[in-house]
C-alpha positions as CSV (number, residue, x, y, z in Angstrom):
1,X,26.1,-10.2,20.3
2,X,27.0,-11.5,17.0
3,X,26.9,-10.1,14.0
4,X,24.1,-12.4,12.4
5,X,21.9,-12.2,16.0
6,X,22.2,-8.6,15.9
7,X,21.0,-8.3,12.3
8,X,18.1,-10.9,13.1
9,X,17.1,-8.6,16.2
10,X,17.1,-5.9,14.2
11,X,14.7,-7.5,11.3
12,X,12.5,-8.6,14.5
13,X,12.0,-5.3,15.5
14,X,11.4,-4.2,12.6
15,X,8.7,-6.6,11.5
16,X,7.1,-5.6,14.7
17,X,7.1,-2.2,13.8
18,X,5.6,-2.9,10.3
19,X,3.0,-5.2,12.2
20,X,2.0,-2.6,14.2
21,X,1.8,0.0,11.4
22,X,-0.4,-2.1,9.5
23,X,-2.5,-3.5,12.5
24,X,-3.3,0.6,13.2
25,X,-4.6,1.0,10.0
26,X,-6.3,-2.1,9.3
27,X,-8.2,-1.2,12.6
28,X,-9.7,2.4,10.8
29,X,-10.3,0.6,7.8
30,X,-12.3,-1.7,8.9
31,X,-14.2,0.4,11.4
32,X,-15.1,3.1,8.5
33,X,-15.9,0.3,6.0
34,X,-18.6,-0.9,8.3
35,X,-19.5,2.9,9.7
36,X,-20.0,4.1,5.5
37,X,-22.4,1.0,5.1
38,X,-24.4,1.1,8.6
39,X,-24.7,5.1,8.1
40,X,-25.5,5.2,4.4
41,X,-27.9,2.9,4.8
42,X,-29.7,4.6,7.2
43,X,-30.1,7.5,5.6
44,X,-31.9,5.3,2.6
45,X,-29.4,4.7,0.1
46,X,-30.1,1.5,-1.7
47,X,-27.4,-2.1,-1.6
48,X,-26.8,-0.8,-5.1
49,X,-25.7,2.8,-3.9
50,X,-24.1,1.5,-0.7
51,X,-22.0,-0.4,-3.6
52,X,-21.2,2.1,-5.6
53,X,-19.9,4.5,-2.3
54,X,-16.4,1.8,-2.4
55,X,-16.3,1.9,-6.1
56,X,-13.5,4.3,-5.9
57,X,-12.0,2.1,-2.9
58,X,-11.9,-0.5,-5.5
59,X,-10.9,1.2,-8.4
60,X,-8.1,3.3,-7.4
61,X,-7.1,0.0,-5.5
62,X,-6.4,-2.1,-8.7
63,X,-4.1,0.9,-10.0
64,X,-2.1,1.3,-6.3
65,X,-1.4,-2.3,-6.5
66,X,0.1,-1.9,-10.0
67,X,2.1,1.7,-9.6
68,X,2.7,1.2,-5.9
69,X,4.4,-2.0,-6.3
70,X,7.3,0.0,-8.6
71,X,6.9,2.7,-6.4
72,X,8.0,1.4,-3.5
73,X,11.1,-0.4,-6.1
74,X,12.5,3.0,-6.7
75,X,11.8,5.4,-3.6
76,X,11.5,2.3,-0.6
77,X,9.1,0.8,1.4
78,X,9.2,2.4,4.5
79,X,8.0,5.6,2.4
80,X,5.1,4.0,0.4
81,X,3.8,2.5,3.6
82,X,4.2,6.1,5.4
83,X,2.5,7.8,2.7
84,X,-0.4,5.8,3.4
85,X,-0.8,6.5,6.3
86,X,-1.0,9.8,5.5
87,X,-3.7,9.3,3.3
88,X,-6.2,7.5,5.2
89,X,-5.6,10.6,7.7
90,X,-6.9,13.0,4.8
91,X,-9.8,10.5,3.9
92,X,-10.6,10.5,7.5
93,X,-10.5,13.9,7.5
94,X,-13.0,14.4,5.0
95,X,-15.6,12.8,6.4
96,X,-15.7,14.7,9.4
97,X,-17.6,17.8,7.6
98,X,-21.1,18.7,8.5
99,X,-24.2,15.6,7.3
100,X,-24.9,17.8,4.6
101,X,-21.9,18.4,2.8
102,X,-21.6,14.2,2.5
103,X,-22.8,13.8,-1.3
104,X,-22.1,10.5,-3.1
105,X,-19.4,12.4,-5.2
106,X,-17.7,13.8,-1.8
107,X,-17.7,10.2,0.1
108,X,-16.5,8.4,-3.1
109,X,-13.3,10.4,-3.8
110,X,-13.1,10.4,0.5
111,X,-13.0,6.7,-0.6
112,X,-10.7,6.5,-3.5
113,X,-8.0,8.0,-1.2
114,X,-8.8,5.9,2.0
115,X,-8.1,2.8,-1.2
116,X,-5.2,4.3,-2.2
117,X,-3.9,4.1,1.5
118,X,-5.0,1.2,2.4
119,X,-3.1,-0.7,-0.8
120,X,0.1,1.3,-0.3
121,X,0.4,0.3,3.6
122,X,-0.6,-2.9,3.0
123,X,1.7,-3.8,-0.7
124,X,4.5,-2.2,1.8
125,X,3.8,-4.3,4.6
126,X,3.8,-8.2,2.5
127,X,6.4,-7.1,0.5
128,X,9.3,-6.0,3.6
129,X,8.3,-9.9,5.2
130,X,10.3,-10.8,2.2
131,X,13.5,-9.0,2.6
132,X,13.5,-9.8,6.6
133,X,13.4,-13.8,6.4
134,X,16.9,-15.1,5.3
135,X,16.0,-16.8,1.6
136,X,17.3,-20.3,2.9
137,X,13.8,-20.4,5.8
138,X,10.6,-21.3,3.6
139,X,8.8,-21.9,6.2
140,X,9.7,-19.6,8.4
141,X,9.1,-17.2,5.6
142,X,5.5,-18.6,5.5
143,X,4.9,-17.9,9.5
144,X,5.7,-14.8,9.3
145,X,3.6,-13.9,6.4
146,X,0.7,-16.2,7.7
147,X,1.3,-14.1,10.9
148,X,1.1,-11.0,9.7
149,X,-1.5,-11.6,7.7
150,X,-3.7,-13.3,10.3
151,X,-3.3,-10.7,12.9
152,X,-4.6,-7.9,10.1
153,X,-7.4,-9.7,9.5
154,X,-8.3,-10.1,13.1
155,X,-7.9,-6.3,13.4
156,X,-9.9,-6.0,10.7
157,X,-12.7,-7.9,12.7
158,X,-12.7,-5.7,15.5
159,X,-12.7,-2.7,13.3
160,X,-16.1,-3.8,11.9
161,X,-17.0,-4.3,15.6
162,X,-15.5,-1.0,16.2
163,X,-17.3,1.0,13.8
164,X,-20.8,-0.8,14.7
165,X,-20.2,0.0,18.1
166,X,-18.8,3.9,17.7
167,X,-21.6,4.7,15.0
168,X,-24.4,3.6,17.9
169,X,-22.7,5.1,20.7
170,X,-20.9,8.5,19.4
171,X,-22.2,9.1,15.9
172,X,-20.9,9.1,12.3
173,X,-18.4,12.4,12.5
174,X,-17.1,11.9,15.7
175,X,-16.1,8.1,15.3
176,X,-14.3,9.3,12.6
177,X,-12.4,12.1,13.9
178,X,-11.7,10.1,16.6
179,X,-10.0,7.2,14.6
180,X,-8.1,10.1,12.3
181,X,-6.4,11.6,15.8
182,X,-5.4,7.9,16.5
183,X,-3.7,7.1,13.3
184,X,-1.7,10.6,13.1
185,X,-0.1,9.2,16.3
186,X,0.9,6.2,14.6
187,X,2.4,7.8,11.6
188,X,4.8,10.1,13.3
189,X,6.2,7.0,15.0
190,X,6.5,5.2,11.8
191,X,8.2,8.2,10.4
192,X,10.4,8.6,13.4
193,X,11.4,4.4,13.8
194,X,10.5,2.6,10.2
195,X,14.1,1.7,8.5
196,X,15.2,4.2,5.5
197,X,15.1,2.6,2.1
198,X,13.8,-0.4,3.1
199,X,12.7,-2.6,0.0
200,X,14.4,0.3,-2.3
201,X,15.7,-1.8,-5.6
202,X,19.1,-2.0,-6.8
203,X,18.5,-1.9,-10.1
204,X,15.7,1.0,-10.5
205,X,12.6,0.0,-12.2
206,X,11.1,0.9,-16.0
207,X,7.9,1.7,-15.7
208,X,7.2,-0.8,-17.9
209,X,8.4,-3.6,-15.2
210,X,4.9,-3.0,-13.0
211,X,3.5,-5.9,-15.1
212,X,4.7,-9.3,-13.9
213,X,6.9,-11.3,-17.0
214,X,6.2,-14.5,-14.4
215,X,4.0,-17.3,-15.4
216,X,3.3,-18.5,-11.9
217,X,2.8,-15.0,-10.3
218,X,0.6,-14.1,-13.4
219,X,-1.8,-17.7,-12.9
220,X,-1.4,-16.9,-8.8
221,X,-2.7,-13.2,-9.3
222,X,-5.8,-14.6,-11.8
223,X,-6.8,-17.7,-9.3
224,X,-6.7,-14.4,-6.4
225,X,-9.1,-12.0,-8.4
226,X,-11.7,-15.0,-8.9
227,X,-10.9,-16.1,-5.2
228,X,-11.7,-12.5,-3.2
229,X,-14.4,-11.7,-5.9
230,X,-16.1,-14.6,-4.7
231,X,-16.1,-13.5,-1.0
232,X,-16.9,-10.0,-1.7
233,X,-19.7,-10.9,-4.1
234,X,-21.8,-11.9,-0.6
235,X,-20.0,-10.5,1.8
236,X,-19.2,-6.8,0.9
237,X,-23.1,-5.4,0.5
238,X,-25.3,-7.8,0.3
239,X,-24.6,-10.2,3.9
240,X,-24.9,-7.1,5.8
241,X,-27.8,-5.7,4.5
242,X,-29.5,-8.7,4.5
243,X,-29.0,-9.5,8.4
244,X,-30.0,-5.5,8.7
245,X,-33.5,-6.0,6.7
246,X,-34.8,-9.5,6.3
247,X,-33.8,-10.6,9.4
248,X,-34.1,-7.2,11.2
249,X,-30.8,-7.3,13.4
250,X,-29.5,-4.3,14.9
251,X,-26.6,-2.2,13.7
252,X,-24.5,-3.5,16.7
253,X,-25.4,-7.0,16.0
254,X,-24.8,-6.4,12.5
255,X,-21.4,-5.2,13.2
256,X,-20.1,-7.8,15.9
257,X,-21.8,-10.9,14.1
258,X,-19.3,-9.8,10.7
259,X,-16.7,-8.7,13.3
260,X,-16.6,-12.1,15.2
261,X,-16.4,-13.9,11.8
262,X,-13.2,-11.6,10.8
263,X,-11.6,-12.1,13.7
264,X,-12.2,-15.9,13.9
265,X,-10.7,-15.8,9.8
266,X,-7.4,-13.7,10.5
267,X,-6.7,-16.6,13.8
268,X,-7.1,-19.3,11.4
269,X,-4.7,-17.5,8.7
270,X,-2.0,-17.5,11.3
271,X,-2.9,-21.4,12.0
272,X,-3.0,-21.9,8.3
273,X,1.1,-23.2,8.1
274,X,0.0,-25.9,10.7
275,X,-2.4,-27.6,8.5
276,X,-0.9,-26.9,4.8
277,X,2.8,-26.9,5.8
278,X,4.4,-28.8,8.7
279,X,1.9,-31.4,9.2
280,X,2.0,-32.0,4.8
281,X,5.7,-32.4,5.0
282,X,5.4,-30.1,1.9
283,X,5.3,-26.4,1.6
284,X,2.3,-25.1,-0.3
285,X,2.0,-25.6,-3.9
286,X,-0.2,-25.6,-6.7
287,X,-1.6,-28.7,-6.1
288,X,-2.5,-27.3,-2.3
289,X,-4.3,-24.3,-3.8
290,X,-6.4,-26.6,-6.0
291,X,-7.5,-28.9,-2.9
292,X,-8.1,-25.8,-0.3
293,X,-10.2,-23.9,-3.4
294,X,-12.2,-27.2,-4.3
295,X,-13.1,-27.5,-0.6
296,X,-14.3,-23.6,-0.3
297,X,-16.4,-24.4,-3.2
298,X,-18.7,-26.5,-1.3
299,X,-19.8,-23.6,1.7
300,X,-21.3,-20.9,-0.5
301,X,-23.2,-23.9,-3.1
302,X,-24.4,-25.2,0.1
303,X,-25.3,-22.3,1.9
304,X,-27.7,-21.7,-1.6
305,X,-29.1,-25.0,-1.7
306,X,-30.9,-24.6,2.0
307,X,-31.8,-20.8,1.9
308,X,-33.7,-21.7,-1.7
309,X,-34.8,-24.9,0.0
310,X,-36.6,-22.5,3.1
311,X,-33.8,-23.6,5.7
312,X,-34.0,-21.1,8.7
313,X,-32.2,-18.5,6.9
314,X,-30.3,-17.3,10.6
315,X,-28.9,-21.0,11.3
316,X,-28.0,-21.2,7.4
317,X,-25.8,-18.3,7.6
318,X,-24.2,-18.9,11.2
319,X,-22.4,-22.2,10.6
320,X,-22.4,-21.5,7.1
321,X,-20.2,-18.6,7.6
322,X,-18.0,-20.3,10.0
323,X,-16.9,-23.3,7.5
324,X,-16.5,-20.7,4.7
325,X,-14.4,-18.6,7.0
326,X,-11.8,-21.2,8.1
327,X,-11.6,-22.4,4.3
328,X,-11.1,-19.2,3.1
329,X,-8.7,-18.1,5.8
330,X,-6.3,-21.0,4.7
331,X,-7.2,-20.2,0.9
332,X,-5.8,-16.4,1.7
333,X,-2.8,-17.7,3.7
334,X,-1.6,-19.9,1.3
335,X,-1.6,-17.6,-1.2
336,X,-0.2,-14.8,0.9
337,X,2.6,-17.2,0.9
338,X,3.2,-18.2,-2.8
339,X,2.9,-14.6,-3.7
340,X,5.8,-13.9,-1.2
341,X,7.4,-17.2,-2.1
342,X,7.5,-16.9,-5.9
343,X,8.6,-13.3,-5.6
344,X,12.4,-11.9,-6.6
345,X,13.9,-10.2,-3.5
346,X,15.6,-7.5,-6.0
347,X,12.6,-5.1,-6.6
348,X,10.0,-7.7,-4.4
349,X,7.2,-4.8,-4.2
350,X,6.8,-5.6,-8.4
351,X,5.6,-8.6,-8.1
352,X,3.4,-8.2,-4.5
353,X,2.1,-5.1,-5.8
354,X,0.7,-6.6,-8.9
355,X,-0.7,-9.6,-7.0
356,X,-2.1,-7.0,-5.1
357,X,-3.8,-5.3,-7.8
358,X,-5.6,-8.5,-8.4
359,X,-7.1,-9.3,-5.4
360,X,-7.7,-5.6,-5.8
361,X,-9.7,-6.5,-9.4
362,X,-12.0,-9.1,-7.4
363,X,-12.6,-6.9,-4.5
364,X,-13.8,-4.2,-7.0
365,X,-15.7,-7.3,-8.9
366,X,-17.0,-9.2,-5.9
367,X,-18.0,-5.2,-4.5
368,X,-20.2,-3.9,-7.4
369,X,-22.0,-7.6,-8.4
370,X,-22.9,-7.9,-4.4
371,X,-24.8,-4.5,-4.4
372,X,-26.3,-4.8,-8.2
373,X,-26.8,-8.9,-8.0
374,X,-28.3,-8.7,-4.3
375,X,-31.1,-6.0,-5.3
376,X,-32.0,-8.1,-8.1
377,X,-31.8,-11.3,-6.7
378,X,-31.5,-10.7,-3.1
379,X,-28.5,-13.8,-1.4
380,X,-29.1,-16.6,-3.1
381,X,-28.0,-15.7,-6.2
382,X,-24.8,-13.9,-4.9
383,X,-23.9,-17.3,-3.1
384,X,-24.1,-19.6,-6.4
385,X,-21.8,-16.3,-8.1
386,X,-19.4,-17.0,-5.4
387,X,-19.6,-20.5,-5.9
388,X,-18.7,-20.0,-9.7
389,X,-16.2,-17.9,-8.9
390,X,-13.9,-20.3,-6.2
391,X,-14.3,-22.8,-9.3
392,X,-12.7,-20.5,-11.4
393,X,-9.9,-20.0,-8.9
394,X,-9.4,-23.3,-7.9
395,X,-8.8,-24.9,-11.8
396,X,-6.5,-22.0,-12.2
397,X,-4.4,-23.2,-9.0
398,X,-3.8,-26.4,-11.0
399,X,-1.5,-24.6,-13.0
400,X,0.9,-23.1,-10.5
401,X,3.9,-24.7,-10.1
402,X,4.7,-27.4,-6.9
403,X,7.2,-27.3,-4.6
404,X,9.7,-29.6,-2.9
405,X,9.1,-31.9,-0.1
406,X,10.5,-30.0,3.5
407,X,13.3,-33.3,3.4
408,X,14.9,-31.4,-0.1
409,X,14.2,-27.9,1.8
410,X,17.6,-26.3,4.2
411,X,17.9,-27.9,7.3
412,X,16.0,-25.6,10.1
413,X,13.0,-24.2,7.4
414,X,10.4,-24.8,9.9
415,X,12.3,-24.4,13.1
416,X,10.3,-22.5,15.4
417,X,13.2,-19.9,15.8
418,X,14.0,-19.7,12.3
């Protein structure tokens, strides 16, 4: 074997080994996300206090993102990704005590670490896709990262269906304690196999190098915030609640209707190359964020028009959902890309990780608003905020820079063994 097909079977493995690590934990994160709401819900608490329960999630999110990404530039990838692991095993953990011992102080910090985890594994994660694709392979680099990204998400979907599922069948403590036992397996094999100083900079890091000098990563990461506040604004608190009270549907139909929808998302992610890339004959660019933002636009504004018009409510949200899913998918997958694209290779986790803390910001924006505007307001009005917000995003995108046509790109940049 050659030198260079040794070095690409090597990277292979590898990426399947960071796939894996982050499919594992995406699968517990979504499960518990879906188990705290279901669960804290039934015992009364209002969308407002369901909110505020991932207001740690969020917040300790945004600041992972930002000291993660140097982090993992001075100690290595393979070790901010492992540490998170370890993590979400300790918030796991905490959960498992006795019904009466879960306060809203307990479950929050329980939450700030699972967000610390889950930001750690998953800056780690994007960021190594960047030092395994050779610099030349643009579009092989956005496969890989559509990939990756595509398969989380449709983890993340069965997770919700997971943790729907395991909260009717088993119970709130032993769901969890369950899924904790699970990922301890997975993190002493990504101790034992994950490659040693992966992603570890050159040149180490200033503290003062978290914050991106880059004009296009800095109008990226502002275009992300308003673009995942505007799912979460609807999505987060308020969808599920909704389908759980005004249209009286079951915890496990609650948890399989959002589950199906995640799933369905992370295929079209992986898709997404196929319909912004090869078939283009451009890579993404700014002017492709713009388009696929002024087209996701038009599902939540919609979707408000006919609930306030007295459309069934049911139908409304069904095929609603589904055209705002496959829009947003390719929205996230192209940016996925561009962050990874526009990213330097020396110290890569800088710049992903304060993307990152972005999309962390909207989360935690999209989060709070969809508990607070929902109880107010009830869906509607979270819907026209989401509108608002993919505006936002997509004049932003008009900004970003645009890249070459694939005839100006190496020869082989969308082979399908690059």
């Amino acid at each position: 074997m050659s030198t260079v097909a040794a070095h690409r079977s090597a990277a292979v493995r590898q990426y399947f080994l960071i796939t894996g690590n982050y499919w594992a934990f995406t699968l517990t994160d979504g499960a518990l996300r879906m188990l705290v709401v279901l669960h804290f819900h039934q015992l009364g608490y209002t969308p407002l206090q369901v909110a505020l329960l991932f207001l740690f999630y969020e917040i300790f999110g945004v600041i992972t993102n930002l000291v993660g990404g140097w982090l993992g530039a001075r100690i290595g990838l393979n070790r901010t990704m492992n540490i998170g692991l370890a993590l979400q095993v300790v918030a796991l953990g905490m959960l498992t005590v006795p019904a009466v011992a879960l306060t809203v102080p307990w479950v929050m910090a329980a939450q700030a670490l699972s967000g610390i985890a889950k930001d750690l594994n998953k800056m780690s994660a994007k960021s190594s896709i960047k030092l395994l694709v050779p610099g030349d392979q643009p579009g092989a680099l956005y496969r890989w990262v559509a990939a990756l990204t595509g398969s989380k998400n449709a983890l993340k979907g069965i997770g919700f269906f997971l943790g729907g599922a395991l909260l009717t069948a088993f119970g709130f403590r032993v769901a969890i304690a369950g899924m904790a036992i699970g990922l301890v397996l997975v993190w002493v094999v990504s101790l034992i196999a994950l490659q040693r100083d992966l992603g570890k900079a050159r040149n180490k890091p200033k503290f003062r190098d978290m914050f991106s000098k880059s004009r296009a990563i800095n109008l990226l990461s502002a275009a992300r915030l308003f673009l995942f506040g505007a799912r979460d604004v609807w999505f987060v608190v308020a969808l599920p609640v909704f389908l759980a009270t005004a249209l009286a549907w079951s915890d496990w139909s609650v948890g399989a209707f959002l589950a199906s929808w995640v799933i369905g998302y992370g295929i079209v992610q992986s898709l997404a190359p196929y319909f912004t890339g090869r078939r283009s004959g451009r890579v993404p660019d700014g002017r492709s964020a713009f388009a696929w933002a002024a087209a996701l636009a038009v599902a939540p504004a919609a979707m408000a028009l006919l609930l306030g018009y007295g459309v069934d409510a049911t139908l409304v949200l069904v095929v609603g959902l589904a055209l705002f899913g496959v829009l947003f998918a390719i929205n996230s997958s192209l940016h996925s890309y561009l962050i990874v694209s526009y990213a330097t290779e020396d110290g890569v986790s800088l710049d992903v990780g304060f993307y990152y803390m972005a999309n962390a910001m909207g989360r935690l924006l999209g989060t709070v608003l969809s508990g607070a505007v929902f109880q107010a307001g009830g869906l509607v009005p979270c819907l026209w905020i989401a509108t608002a917000l993919v505006v936002a995003a997509a004049f932003l995108s008009l900004a970003l820079p645009r890249h070459r046509s694939l005839a100006e790109l190496p020869q082989g940049a969308f082979d399908a063994d690059a």
